[in-house]
N, C-alpha and C positions, 0 to 999 in steps of 0.2 A: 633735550634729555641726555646727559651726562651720559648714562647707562647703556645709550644707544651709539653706535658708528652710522653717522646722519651722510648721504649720500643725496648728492641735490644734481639731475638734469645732466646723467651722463653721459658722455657720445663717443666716446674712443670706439677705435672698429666699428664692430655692427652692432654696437647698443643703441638703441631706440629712444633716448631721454630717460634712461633708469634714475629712480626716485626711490630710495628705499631706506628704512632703517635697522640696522643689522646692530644685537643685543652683544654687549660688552661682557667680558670675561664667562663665555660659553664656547659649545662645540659647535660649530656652526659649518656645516655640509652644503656647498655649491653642487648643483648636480644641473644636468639638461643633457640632449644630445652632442656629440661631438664639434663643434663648429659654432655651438649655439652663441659662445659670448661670455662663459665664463671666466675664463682665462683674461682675457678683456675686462670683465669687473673687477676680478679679485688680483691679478698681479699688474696690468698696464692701468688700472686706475687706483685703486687702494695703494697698494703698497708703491707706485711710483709717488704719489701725491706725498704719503709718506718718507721714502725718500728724499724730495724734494723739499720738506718741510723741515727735516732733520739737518740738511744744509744751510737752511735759512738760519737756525743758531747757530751757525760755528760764527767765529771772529769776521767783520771788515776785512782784518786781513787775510784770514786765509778762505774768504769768496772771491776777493779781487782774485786770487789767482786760480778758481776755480770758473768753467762756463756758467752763465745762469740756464739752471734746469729750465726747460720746456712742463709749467704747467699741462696737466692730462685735461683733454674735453670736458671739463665738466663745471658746471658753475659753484659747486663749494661739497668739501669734506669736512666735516667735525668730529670732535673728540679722537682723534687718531693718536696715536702711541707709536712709541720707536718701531719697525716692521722688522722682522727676521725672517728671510724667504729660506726654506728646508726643502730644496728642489731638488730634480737628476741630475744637476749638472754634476760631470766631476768634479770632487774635494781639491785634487792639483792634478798637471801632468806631467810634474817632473820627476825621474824614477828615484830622486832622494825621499819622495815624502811618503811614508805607508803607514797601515794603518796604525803601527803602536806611535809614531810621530803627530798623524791628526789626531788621536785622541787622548795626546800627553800621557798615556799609558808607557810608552817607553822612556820618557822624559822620568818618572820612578822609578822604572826597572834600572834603569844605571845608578840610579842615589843608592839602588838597594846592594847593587853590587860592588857598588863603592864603598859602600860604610860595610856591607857584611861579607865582603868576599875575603877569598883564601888566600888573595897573594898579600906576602910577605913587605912587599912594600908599598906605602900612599898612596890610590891612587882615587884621583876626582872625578868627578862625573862626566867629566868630558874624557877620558880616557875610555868609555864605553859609546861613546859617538861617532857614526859614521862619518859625520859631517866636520868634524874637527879633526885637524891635521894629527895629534897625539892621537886618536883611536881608530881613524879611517887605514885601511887593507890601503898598502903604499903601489901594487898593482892597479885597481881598479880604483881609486879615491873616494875607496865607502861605498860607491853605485852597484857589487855584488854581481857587475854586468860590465863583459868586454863589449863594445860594440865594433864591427866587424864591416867590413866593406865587401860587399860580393864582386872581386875582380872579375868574375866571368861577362856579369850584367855592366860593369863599369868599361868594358875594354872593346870594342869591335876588332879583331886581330888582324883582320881583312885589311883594314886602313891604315892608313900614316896619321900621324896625328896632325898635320897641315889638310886631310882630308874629314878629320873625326871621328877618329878612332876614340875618345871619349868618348863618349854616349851622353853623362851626364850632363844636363841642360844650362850649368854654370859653366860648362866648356865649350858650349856648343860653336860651329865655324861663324866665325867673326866679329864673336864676344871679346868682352875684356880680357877673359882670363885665356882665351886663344889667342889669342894677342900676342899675350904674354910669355907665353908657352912656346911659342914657338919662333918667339924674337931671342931668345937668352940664349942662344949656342950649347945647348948640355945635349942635345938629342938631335937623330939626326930625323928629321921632319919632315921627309920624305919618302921618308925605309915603313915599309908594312910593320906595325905594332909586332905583332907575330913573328918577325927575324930578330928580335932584339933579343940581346942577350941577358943571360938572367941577371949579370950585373947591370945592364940600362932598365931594365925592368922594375928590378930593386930601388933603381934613382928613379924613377918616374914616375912611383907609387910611393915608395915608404922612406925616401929621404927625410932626414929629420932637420936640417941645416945645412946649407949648399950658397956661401956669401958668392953674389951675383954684382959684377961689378962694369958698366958699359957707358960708352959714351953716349952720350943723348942732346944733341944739338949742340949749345955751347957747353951744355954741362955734363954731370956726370950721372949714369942712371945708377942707383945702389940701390940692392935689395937680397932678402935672405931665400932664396930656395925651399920651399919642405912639396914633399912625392903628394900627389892627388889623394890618393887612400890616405895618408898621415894627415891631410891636410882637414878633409873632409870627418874622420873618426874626430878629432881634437875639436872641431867647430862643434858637434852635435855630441858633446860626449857625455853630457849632462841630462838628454832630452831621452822622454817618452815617443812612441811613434807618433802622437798624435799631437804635438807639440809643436811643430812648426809652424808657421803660418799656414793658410789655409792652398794658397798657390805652390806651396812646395810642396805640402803632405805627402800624395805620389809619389812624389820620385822619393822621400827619404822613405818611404816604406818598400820600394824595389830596389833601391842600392846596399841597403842595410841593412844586416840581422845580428840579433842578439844570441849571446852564451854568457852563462855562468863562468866567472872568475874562478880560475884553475887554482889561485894561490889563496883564496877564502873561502874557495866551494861558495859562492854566491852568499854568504854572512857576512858583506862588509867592513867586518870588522880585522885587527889585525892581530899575530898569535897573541901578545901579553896580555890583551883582551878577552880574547877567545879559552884561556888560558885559565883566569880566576873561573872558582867556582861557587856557588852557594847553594848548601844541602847537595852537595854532590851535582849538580846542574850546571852547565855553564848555560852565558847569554844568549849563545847562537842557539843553543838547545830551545833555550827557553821561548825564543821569537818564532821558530818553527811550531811550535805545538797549537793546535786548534786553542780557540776561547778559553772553551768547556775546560781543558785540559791544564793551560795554564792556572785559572781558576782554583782548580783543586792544587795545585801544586804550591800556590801561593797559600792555601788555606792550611797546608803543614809548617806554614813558617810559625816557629814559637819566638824568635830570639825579640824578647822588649827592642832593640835596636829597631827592628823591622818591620815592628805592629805596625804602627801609623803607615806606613809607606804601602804596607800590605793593606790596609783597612781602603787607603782613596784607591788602586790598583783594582780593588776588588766591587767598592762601587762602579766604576765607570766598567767592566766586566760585567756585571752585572744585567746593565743596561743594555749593552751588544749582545749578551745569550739570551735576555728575556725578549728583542725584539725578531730573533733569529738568526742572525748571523754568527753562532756559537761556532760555525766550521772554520770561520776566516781565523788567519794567524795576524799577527803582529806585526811579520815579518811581509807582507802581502802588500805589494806596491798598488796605493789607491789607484795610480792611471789603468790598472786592471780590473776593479770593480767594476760593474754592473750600475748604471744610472740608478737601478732601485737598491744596492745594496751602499751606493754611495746614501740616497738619501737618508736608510735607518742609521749610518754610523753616524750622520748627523742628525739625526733625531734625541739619540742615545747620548749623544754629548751634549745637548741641550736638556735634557734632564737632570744632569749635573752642576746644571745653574740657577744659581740663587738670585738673582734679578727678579721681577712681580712687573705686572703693571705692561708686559712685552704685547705684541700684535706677533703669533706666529702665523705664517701664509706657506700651508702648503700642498703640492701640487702632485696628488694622487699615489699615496705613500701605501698604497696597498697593492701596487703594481708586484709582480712577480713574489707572492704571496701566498702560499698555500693558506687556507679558510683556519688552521690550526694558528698560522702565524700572525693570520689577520685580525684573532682574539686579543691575543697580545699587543699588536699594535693599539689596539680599540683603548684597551687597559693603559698604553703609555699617552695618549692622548687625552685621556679625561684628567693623568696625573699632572700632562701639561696646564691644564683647565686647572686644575685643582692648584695650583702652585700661584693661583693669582695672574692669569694670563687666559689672553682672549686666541682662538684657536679656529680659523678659517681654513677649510679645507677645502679643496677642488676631488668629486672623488665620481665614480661610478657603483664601485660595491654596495652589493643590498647591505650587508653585516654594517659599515661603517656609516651609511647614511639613515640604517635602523639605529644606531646606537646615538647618533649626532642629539642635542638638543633642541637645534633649530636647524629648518631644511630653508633654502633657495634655489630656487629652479628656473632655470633661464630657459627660453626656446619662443616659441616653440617648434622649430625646426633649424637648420644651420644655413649660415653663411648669410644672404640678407635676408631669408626667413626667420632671422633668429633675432637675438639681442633685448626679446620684453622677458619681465618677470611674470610668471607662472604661478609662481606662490612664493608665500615669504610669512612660515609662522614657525608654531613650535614641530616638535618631530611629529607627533600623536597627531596632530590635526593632517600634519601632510600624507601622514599612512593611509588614514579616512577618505581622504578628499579623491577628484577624479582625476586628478593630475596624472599626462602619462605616463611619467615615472613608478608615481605610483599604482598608475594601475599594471603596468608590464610587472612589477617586485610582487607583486599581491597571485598574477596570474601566470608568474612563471614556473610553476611547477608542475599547470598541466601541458606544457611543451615537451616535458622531459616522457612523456610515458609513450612510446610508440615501437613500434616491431622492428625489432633489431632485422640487422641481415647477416645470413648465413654465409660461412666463408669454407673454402674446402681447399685452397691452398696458402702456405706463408713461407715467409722468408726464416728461416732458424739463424741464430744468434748462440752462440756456446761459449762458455767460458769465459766472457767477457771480461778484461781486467782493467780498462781503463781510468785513470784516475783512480777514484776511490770502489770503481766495481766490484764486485767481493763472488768472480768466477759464474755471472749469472748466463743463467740460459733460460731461454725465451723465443716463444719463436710470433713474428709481425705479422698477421694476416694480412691477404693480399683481396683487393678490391672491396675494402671497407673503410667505415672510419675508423681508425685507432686512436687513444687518446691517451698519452704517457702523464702518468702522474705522479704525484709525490712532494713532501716538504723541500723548500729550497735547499739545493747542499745534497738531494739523496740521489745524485747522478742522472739524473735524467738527461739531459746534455751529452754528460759522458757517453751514455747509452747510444743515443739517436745522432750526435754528430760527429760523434768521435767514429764509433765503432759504427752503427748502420750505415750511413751515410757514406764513410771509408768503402765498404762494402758493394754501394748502389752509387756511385758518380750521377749517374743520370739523374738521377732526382732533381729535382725543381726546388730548392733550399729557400725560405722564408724564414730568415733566421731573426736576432734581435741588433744587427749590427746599424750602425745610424744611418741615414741615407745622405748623408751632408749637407745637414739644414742651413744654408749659404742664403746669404742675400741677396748673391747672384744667381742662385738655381729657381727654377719654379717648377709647374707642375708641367708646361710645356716643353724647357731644355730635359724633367728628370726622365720622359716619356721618350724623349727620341725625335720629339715632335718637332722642334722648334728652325730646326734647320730647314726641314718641309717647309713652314709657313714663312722664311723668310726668303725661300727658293719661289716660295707665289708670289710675295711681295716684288720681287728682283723680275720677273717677268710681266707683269702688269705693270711696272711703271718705268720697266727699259733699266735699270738701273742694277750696280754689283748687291750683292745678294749682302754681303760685309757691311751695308751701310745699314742694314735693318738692324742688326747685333748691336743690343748694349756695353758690350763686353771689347765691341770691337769700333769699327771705323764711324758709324753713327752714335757712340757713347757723347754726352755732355764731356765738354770738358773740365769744368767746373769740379764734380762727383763724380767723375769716370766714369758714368752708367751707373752709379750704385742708385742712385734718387736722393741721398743724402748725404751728411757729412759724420763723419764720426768724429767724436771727442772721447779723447781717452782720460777715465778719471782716476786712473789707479786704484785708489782704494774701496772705491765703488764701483758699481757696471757702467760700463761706456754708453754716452749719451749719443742717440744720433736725432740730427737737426735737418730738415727737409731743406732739399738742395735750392737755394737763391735763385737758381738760374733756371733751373728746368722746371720748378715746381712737382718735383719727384716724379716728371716724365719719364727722366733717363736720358732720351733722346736730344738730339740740338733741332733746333727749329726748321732748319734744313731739312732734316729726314722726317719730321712730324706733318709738312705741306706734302709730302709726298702718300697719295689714296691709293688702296684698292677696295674696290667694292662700297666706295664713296666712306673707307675706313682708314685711319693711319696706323701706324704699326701699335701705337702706345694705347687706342681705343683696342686691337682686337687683344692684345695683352689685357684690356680690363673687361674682355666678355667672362661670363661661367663658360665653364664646359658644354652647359645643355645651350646655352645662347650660338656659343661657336657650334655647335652640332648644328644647327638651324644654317649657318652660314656657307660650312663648307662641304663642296663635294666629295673631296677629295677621298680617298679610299684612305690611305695612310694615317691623315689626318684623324678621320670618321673613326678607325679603329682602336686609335689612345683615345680617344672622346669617348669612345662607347663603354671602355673598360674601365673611365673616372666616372660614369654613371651610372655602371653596375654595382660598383663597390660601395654608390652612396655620398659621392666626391662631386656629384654635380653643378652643386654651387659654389664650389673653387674658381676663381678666375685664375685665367692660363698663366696669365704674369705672376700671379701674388708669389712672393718671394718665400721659399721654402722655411725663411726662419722664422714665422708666423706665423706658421701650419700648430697644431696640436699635437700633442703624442700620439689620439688618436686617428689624425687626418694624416699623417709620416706613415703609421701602422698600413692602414688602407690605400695610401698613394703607391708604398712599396707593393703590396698585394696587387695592386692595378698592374704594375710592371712587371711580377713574374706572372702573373696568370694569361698576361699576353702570350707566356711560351709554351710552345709545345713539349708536353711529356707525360705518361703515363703513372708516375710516383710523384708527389709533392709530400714536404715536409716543413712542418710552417711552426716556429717556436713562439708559443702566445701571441697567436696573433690578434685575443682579443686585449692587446695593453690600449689602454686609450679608449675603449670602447664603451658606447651608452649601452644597456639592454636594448636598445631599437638597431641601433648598428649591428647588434651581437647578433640578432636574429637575421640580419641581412648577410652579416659575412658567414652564417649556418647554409643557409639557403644555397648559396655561394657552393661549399663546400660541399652539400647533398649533392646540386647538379652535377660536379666533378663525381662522385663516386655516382653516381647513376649513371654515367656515361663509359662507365666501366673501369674507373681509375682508382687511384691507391693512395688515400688520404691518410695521414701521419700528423698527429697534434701535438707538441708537448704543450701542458695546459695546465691551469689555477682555477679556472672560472668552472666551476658547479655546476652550470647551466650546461654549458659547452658540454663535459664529462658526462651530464647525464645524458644527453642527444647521443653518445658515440654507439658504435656498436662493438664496440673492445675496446677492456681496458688493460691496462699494465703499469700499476702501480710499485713505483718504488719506495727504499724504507731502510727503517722504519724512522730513523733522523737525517741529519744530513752530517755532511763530512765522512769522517773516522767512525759514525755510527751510523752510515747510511748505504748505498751501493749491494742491495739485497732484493732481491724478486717478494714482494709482501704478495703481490694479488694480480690473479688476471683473469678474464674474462666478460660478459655483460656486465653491465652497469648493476644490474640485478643481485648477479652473484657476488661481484665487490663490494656490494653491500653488503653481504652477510659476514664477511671477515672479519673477527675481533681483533687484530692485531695493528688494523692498518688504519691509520687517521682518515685517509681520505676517504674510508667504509665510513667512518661515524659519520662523517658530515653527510655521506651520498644519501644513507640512509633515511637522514633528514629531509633532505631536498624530493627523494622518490617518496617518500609517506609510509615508509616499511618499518620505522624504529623500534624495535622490540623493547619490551620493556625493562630487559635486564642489561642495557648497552651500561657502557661507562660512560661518568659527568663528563 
């Protein structure tokens, strides 16, 4: 069947021999519990096999110089189509690229200024480019961004630098570059950092050229001098924080900080540029202003020169305010987005493709979504459907997997509970049927009606102006649930992290920051654990405790401890191939003959957590076990490599590790991302116990479910941005309902069963 994506006997992860045929150019909704196998169908087997297959046409010659892909488990895929994966990853992380640059929005804005602006003489479109030497700020080279060395963090003054008075780990005592440093005679090598004077100080940090010239056995040693600080700003001067490789990250995010360029005010650009104008506006203006805002400003241009230019500017605008990011500007460096607001900018851009016939794969694009913006998403999805293109979602939202045309449901439980299909028809049948999913969607709105609890002190909040806060006061009740709401953009963040959380240090902060989903981490090193179990391994077999670490003296040498090999394919995502030697052990053979508990180190790495519960006494141990099995994580093996994990098995593993800590305020920003309605209800329960024991639970939240369990609300509003940062509503779930003003009232409404009948569509 042509019409059908024919899936024959698949086994990647924990899929069980999936068999299934998934219907061609439709909306087609994966759903299951967290862990279940989803993510495993739809992206490690569909869309790789796709991948792979899309290789298979390029030229003889340009495979020879590509690896051949690793075929996915499974015995055959048909009818497949080019794949487009529309994921969280970051767009880029380099602080050249933002958003008017991914979405060629700014690539018009300069034609427009070129051909319509004021100044007097010629000038091309790259004379409005940051990234081209005629339009780049000759301070900063376009980046809008000094980056900065913290000599405090970079210097120990105490020391000499023959001792280490560097700090930073490229200088560290008996590296290269200490070596070097203190073979070249410019400094005296001995002297405490701190005696020096402010002219050796200046050469030892921000020398810019210093020709070194020394004899070196029979020859000559030549080389140019520049100061540590010059040296290090110039190497990273291009990069986002998060841009390094993965073993540097650290240290470039303690040695370095960012400021706005003094001589462009952080606009990149340089005066002649900044200079022209059109309709009274210059460029730097213009990249500043919200979506929304540009938008209408572009919708005053009359001049025939500027239609066209204005008409494509305004579609792909379009696309970004109808999916909700109308607050972001132009000028907004993607390495600052949010993994869910990367994905809509690449959603948005994908509607502005005239291509048919695509395979789009994507992976839970309702994440950080207010239910208003989830409408809209729904509506750009069917458009994707409707445009001649087949539309696989990975999703948990009731709204988006009630709207799908076809449901799949994986489970029925996670991890090797998981991996059969559940059902696989059209939507209308799976509503009906007994499927858990469906029956939790069908029976979740009698969870929400229960007796609030009463609060008699809070925390007060005045004036709030953070970001876009618009002077709110407010005040947090204390020993309840709270639950901060509001469209994406209408400060909610500002509110709780900026300003409360400023306020309350102590707090227990569950925020939305990654946890370093590494290949090297798992759930044993991110718990604290892992040093423990290789401290029991090191005493039961006599042996250094270093030889258990993959990371360290017991690593393969072959893969280093990774288990595999990586291949880099540039234009594609990196292939990794299971290591030759170890057979994705990790370990050398050496450290695998060595038992405890008649186990090697690489079998207790492959127990769950409820398995390692059963094995070990240990108290330390016992108590990250016991907190990956409250959360729901119990079928995670200790090893499994963090980059594996799901959005929402990251969600819950971080949850596992603050909830270990003691503290009487917790603040947890969505914590249901990633989560099935069966999770949702576990990490509730989770959260009741916390405030029944007397504590002060703090949500910011999307999830309707969650909002109506709380017992306060505080809804922000009424938009986001420049049209958001306003107190709409607060109190029970009850009375937020009744507010006409406030989006998340209409929908509570719905969800409680109170809808009046004169509400708005």
């Amino acid at each position: 069947m042509r019409s059908h994506i024919r899936i024959e006997n698949a086994r990647v992860h924990n899929l069980k021999g999936v068999t299934l045929d998934i219907p061609r150019d439709q909306l087609v909704v994966f759903t299951g519990v967290s862990g279940s196998g989803k993510s495993s169908l739809v992206f490690d087997t569909i869309h790789t096999e796709a991948q792979r297959q899309l290789i298979e046409t390029f030229s003889s010659f340009a495979r020879r110089r590509l690896p051949k892909l690793s075929r996915p488990e499974v015995d055959a895929i048909h009818n497949l189509s080019t794949s487009i994966v529309i994921d969280q990853k970051r767009m880029g992380r380099t602080l050249r690229s933002t958003v008017g640059t991914a979405t060629e929005v700014y690539t018009y804005l300069r034609m427009l200024f070129s051909r319509c602006g004021s100044e007097p003489l010629s000038l091309a479109s790259y004379h409005f480019s940051f990234n081209h030497p005629e339009g780049m700020c000759a301070d900063c080279k376009g980046l809008g961004k000094r980056i900065v060395v913290d000599t405090d963090r970079l210097l120990d003054k105490r020391l000499s630098l023959r001792a280490g008075a560097i700090t930073h780990p490229e200088y560290k005592v008996g590296g290269w570059a200490w070596r070097e440093l203190t073979a070249i005679d410019l400094f005296y090598v001995d002297k405490p950092v701190g005696e020096f004077t402010a002219e050796e100080l200046a050469r030892l940090l921000f020398a810019e050229s210093i020709p070194i010239v020394k004899p070196h056995g029979a020859g000559t040693y030549s080389k140019t001098w520049e100061g540590v600080a010059h040296r290090l700003e110039r190497t990273y001067v291009n990069k986002a924080e998060d841009e390094l490789p993965e073993e540097k990250r650290n240290v470039y995010q303690k040695y370095f900080t960012y400021g706005d360029c003094t001589a462009c005010n952080g606009l990149r650009l340089n005066p002649r540029a900044l200079a022209v104008r059109v309709a009274g506006c210059g460029i730097g203006e213009a990249v500043q202003w919200e979506l929304h805002e540009l938008d209408a400003w572009l919708a005053s241009l009359t001049d025939p020169v500027a239609v066209p230019l204005v008409r494509k500017m305004r579609s792909i605008l379009s696309h970004l305010i109808e999916i909700g990011v109308s607050y972001l500007s132009l000028h907004r460096s993607v390495s600052t987005l949010s993994g869910g607001e990367s994905q809509r900018v690449k959603m948005a851009r994908q509607l502005d493709c005239d291509l048919m016939g695509l395979l789009y794969v994507l992976d839970e694009p309702s994440i950080g979504l207010h239910a208003r913006d989830t409408d809209r998403l729904i509506a750009m999805l069917r458009r994707l459907r409707d445009q001649g293109n087949s539309v696989l979602v990975v999703e948990h939202d009731a709204s988006v997997i009630a709207a799908a045309d076809h449901i799949v449901e994986i489970g029925p439980g996670a991890g090797r509970n998981g991996g059969h299909v559940r059902f696989n028809g059209p939507c209308k049948e799976f509503l009906a049927s007994d499927s858990r999913t469906a029956r939790l969607m069908a029976g979740g709105q009698d969870d929400a009606a229960r007796k609030r609890r009463a609060w008699t002190q809070a925390w007060p909040i005045r004036n709030a102006r953070a970001h876009n806060l618009q002077g709110v006061d407010v005040d947090i009740p204390q020993n309840v649930l709270v639950c901060v709401t509001g469209v994406a953009g209408s400060g909610k963040s500002s509110l709780i992290h900026d300003v409360f959380v400023g306020q309350h240090p102590e707090a227990v902060v569950v925020d939305q920051s990654a946890i370093g989903r590494s290949s090297r981490s798992n759930p044993a090193t991110f718990l604290g654990v892992f040093d423990e179990i290789r401290r029991i391994f090191a005493r039961g077999t006599g042996r250094e405790a270093a030889l258990f670490s993959f990371n360290s003296a017991g690593a393969c040498p072959t893969c280093k401890g990774a288990g595999y090999v990586a291949v880099e394919m540039n234009f594609l995502d990196d292939v990794q191939m299971e290591c030759a030697d170890c057979h994705g052990r990790r370990y050398t053979d050496e450290v695998l003959d060595l038992l405890w508990e008649g186990r090697n180190i690489h079998q207790v790495l492959s127990m769950t957590a409820r398995e390692a519960l059963d094995l070990f006494p240990h108290k330390k141990v016992r108590a990250a076990l016991e907190l990956l099995c409250d959360v729901g994580l119990d079928y995670l093996e200790l090893g499994q490599p963090l980059s594996t994990l799901s959005g929402g098995e990251c969600q819950r593993l971080k949850l596992a590790d603050e909830l270990g800590k003691s503290g009487n305020l917790y603040v947890l920003d969505e914590p249901t991302t990633g989560l099935h309605f069966a999770d949702i209800a576990r990490l509730m329960s989770i959260l009741e116990r916390l405030v029944d024991h007397g504590n002060s639970v703090v949500v910011i939240e999307h999830n309707l479910e969650v909002i109506a369990q709380a017992d306060w609300i505080v809804d922000l509003g009424p938009d986001g941005g420049s049209q958001g940062g306003r107190l709409m509503a607060c109190g029970t779930p009850e009375t937020v309902a009744q507010n006409e003003s406030s989006y998340t009232a209409r929908y509570l409404r719905t969800l409680l069963g109170n809808e009046p009948n004169h509400s708005r569509a």
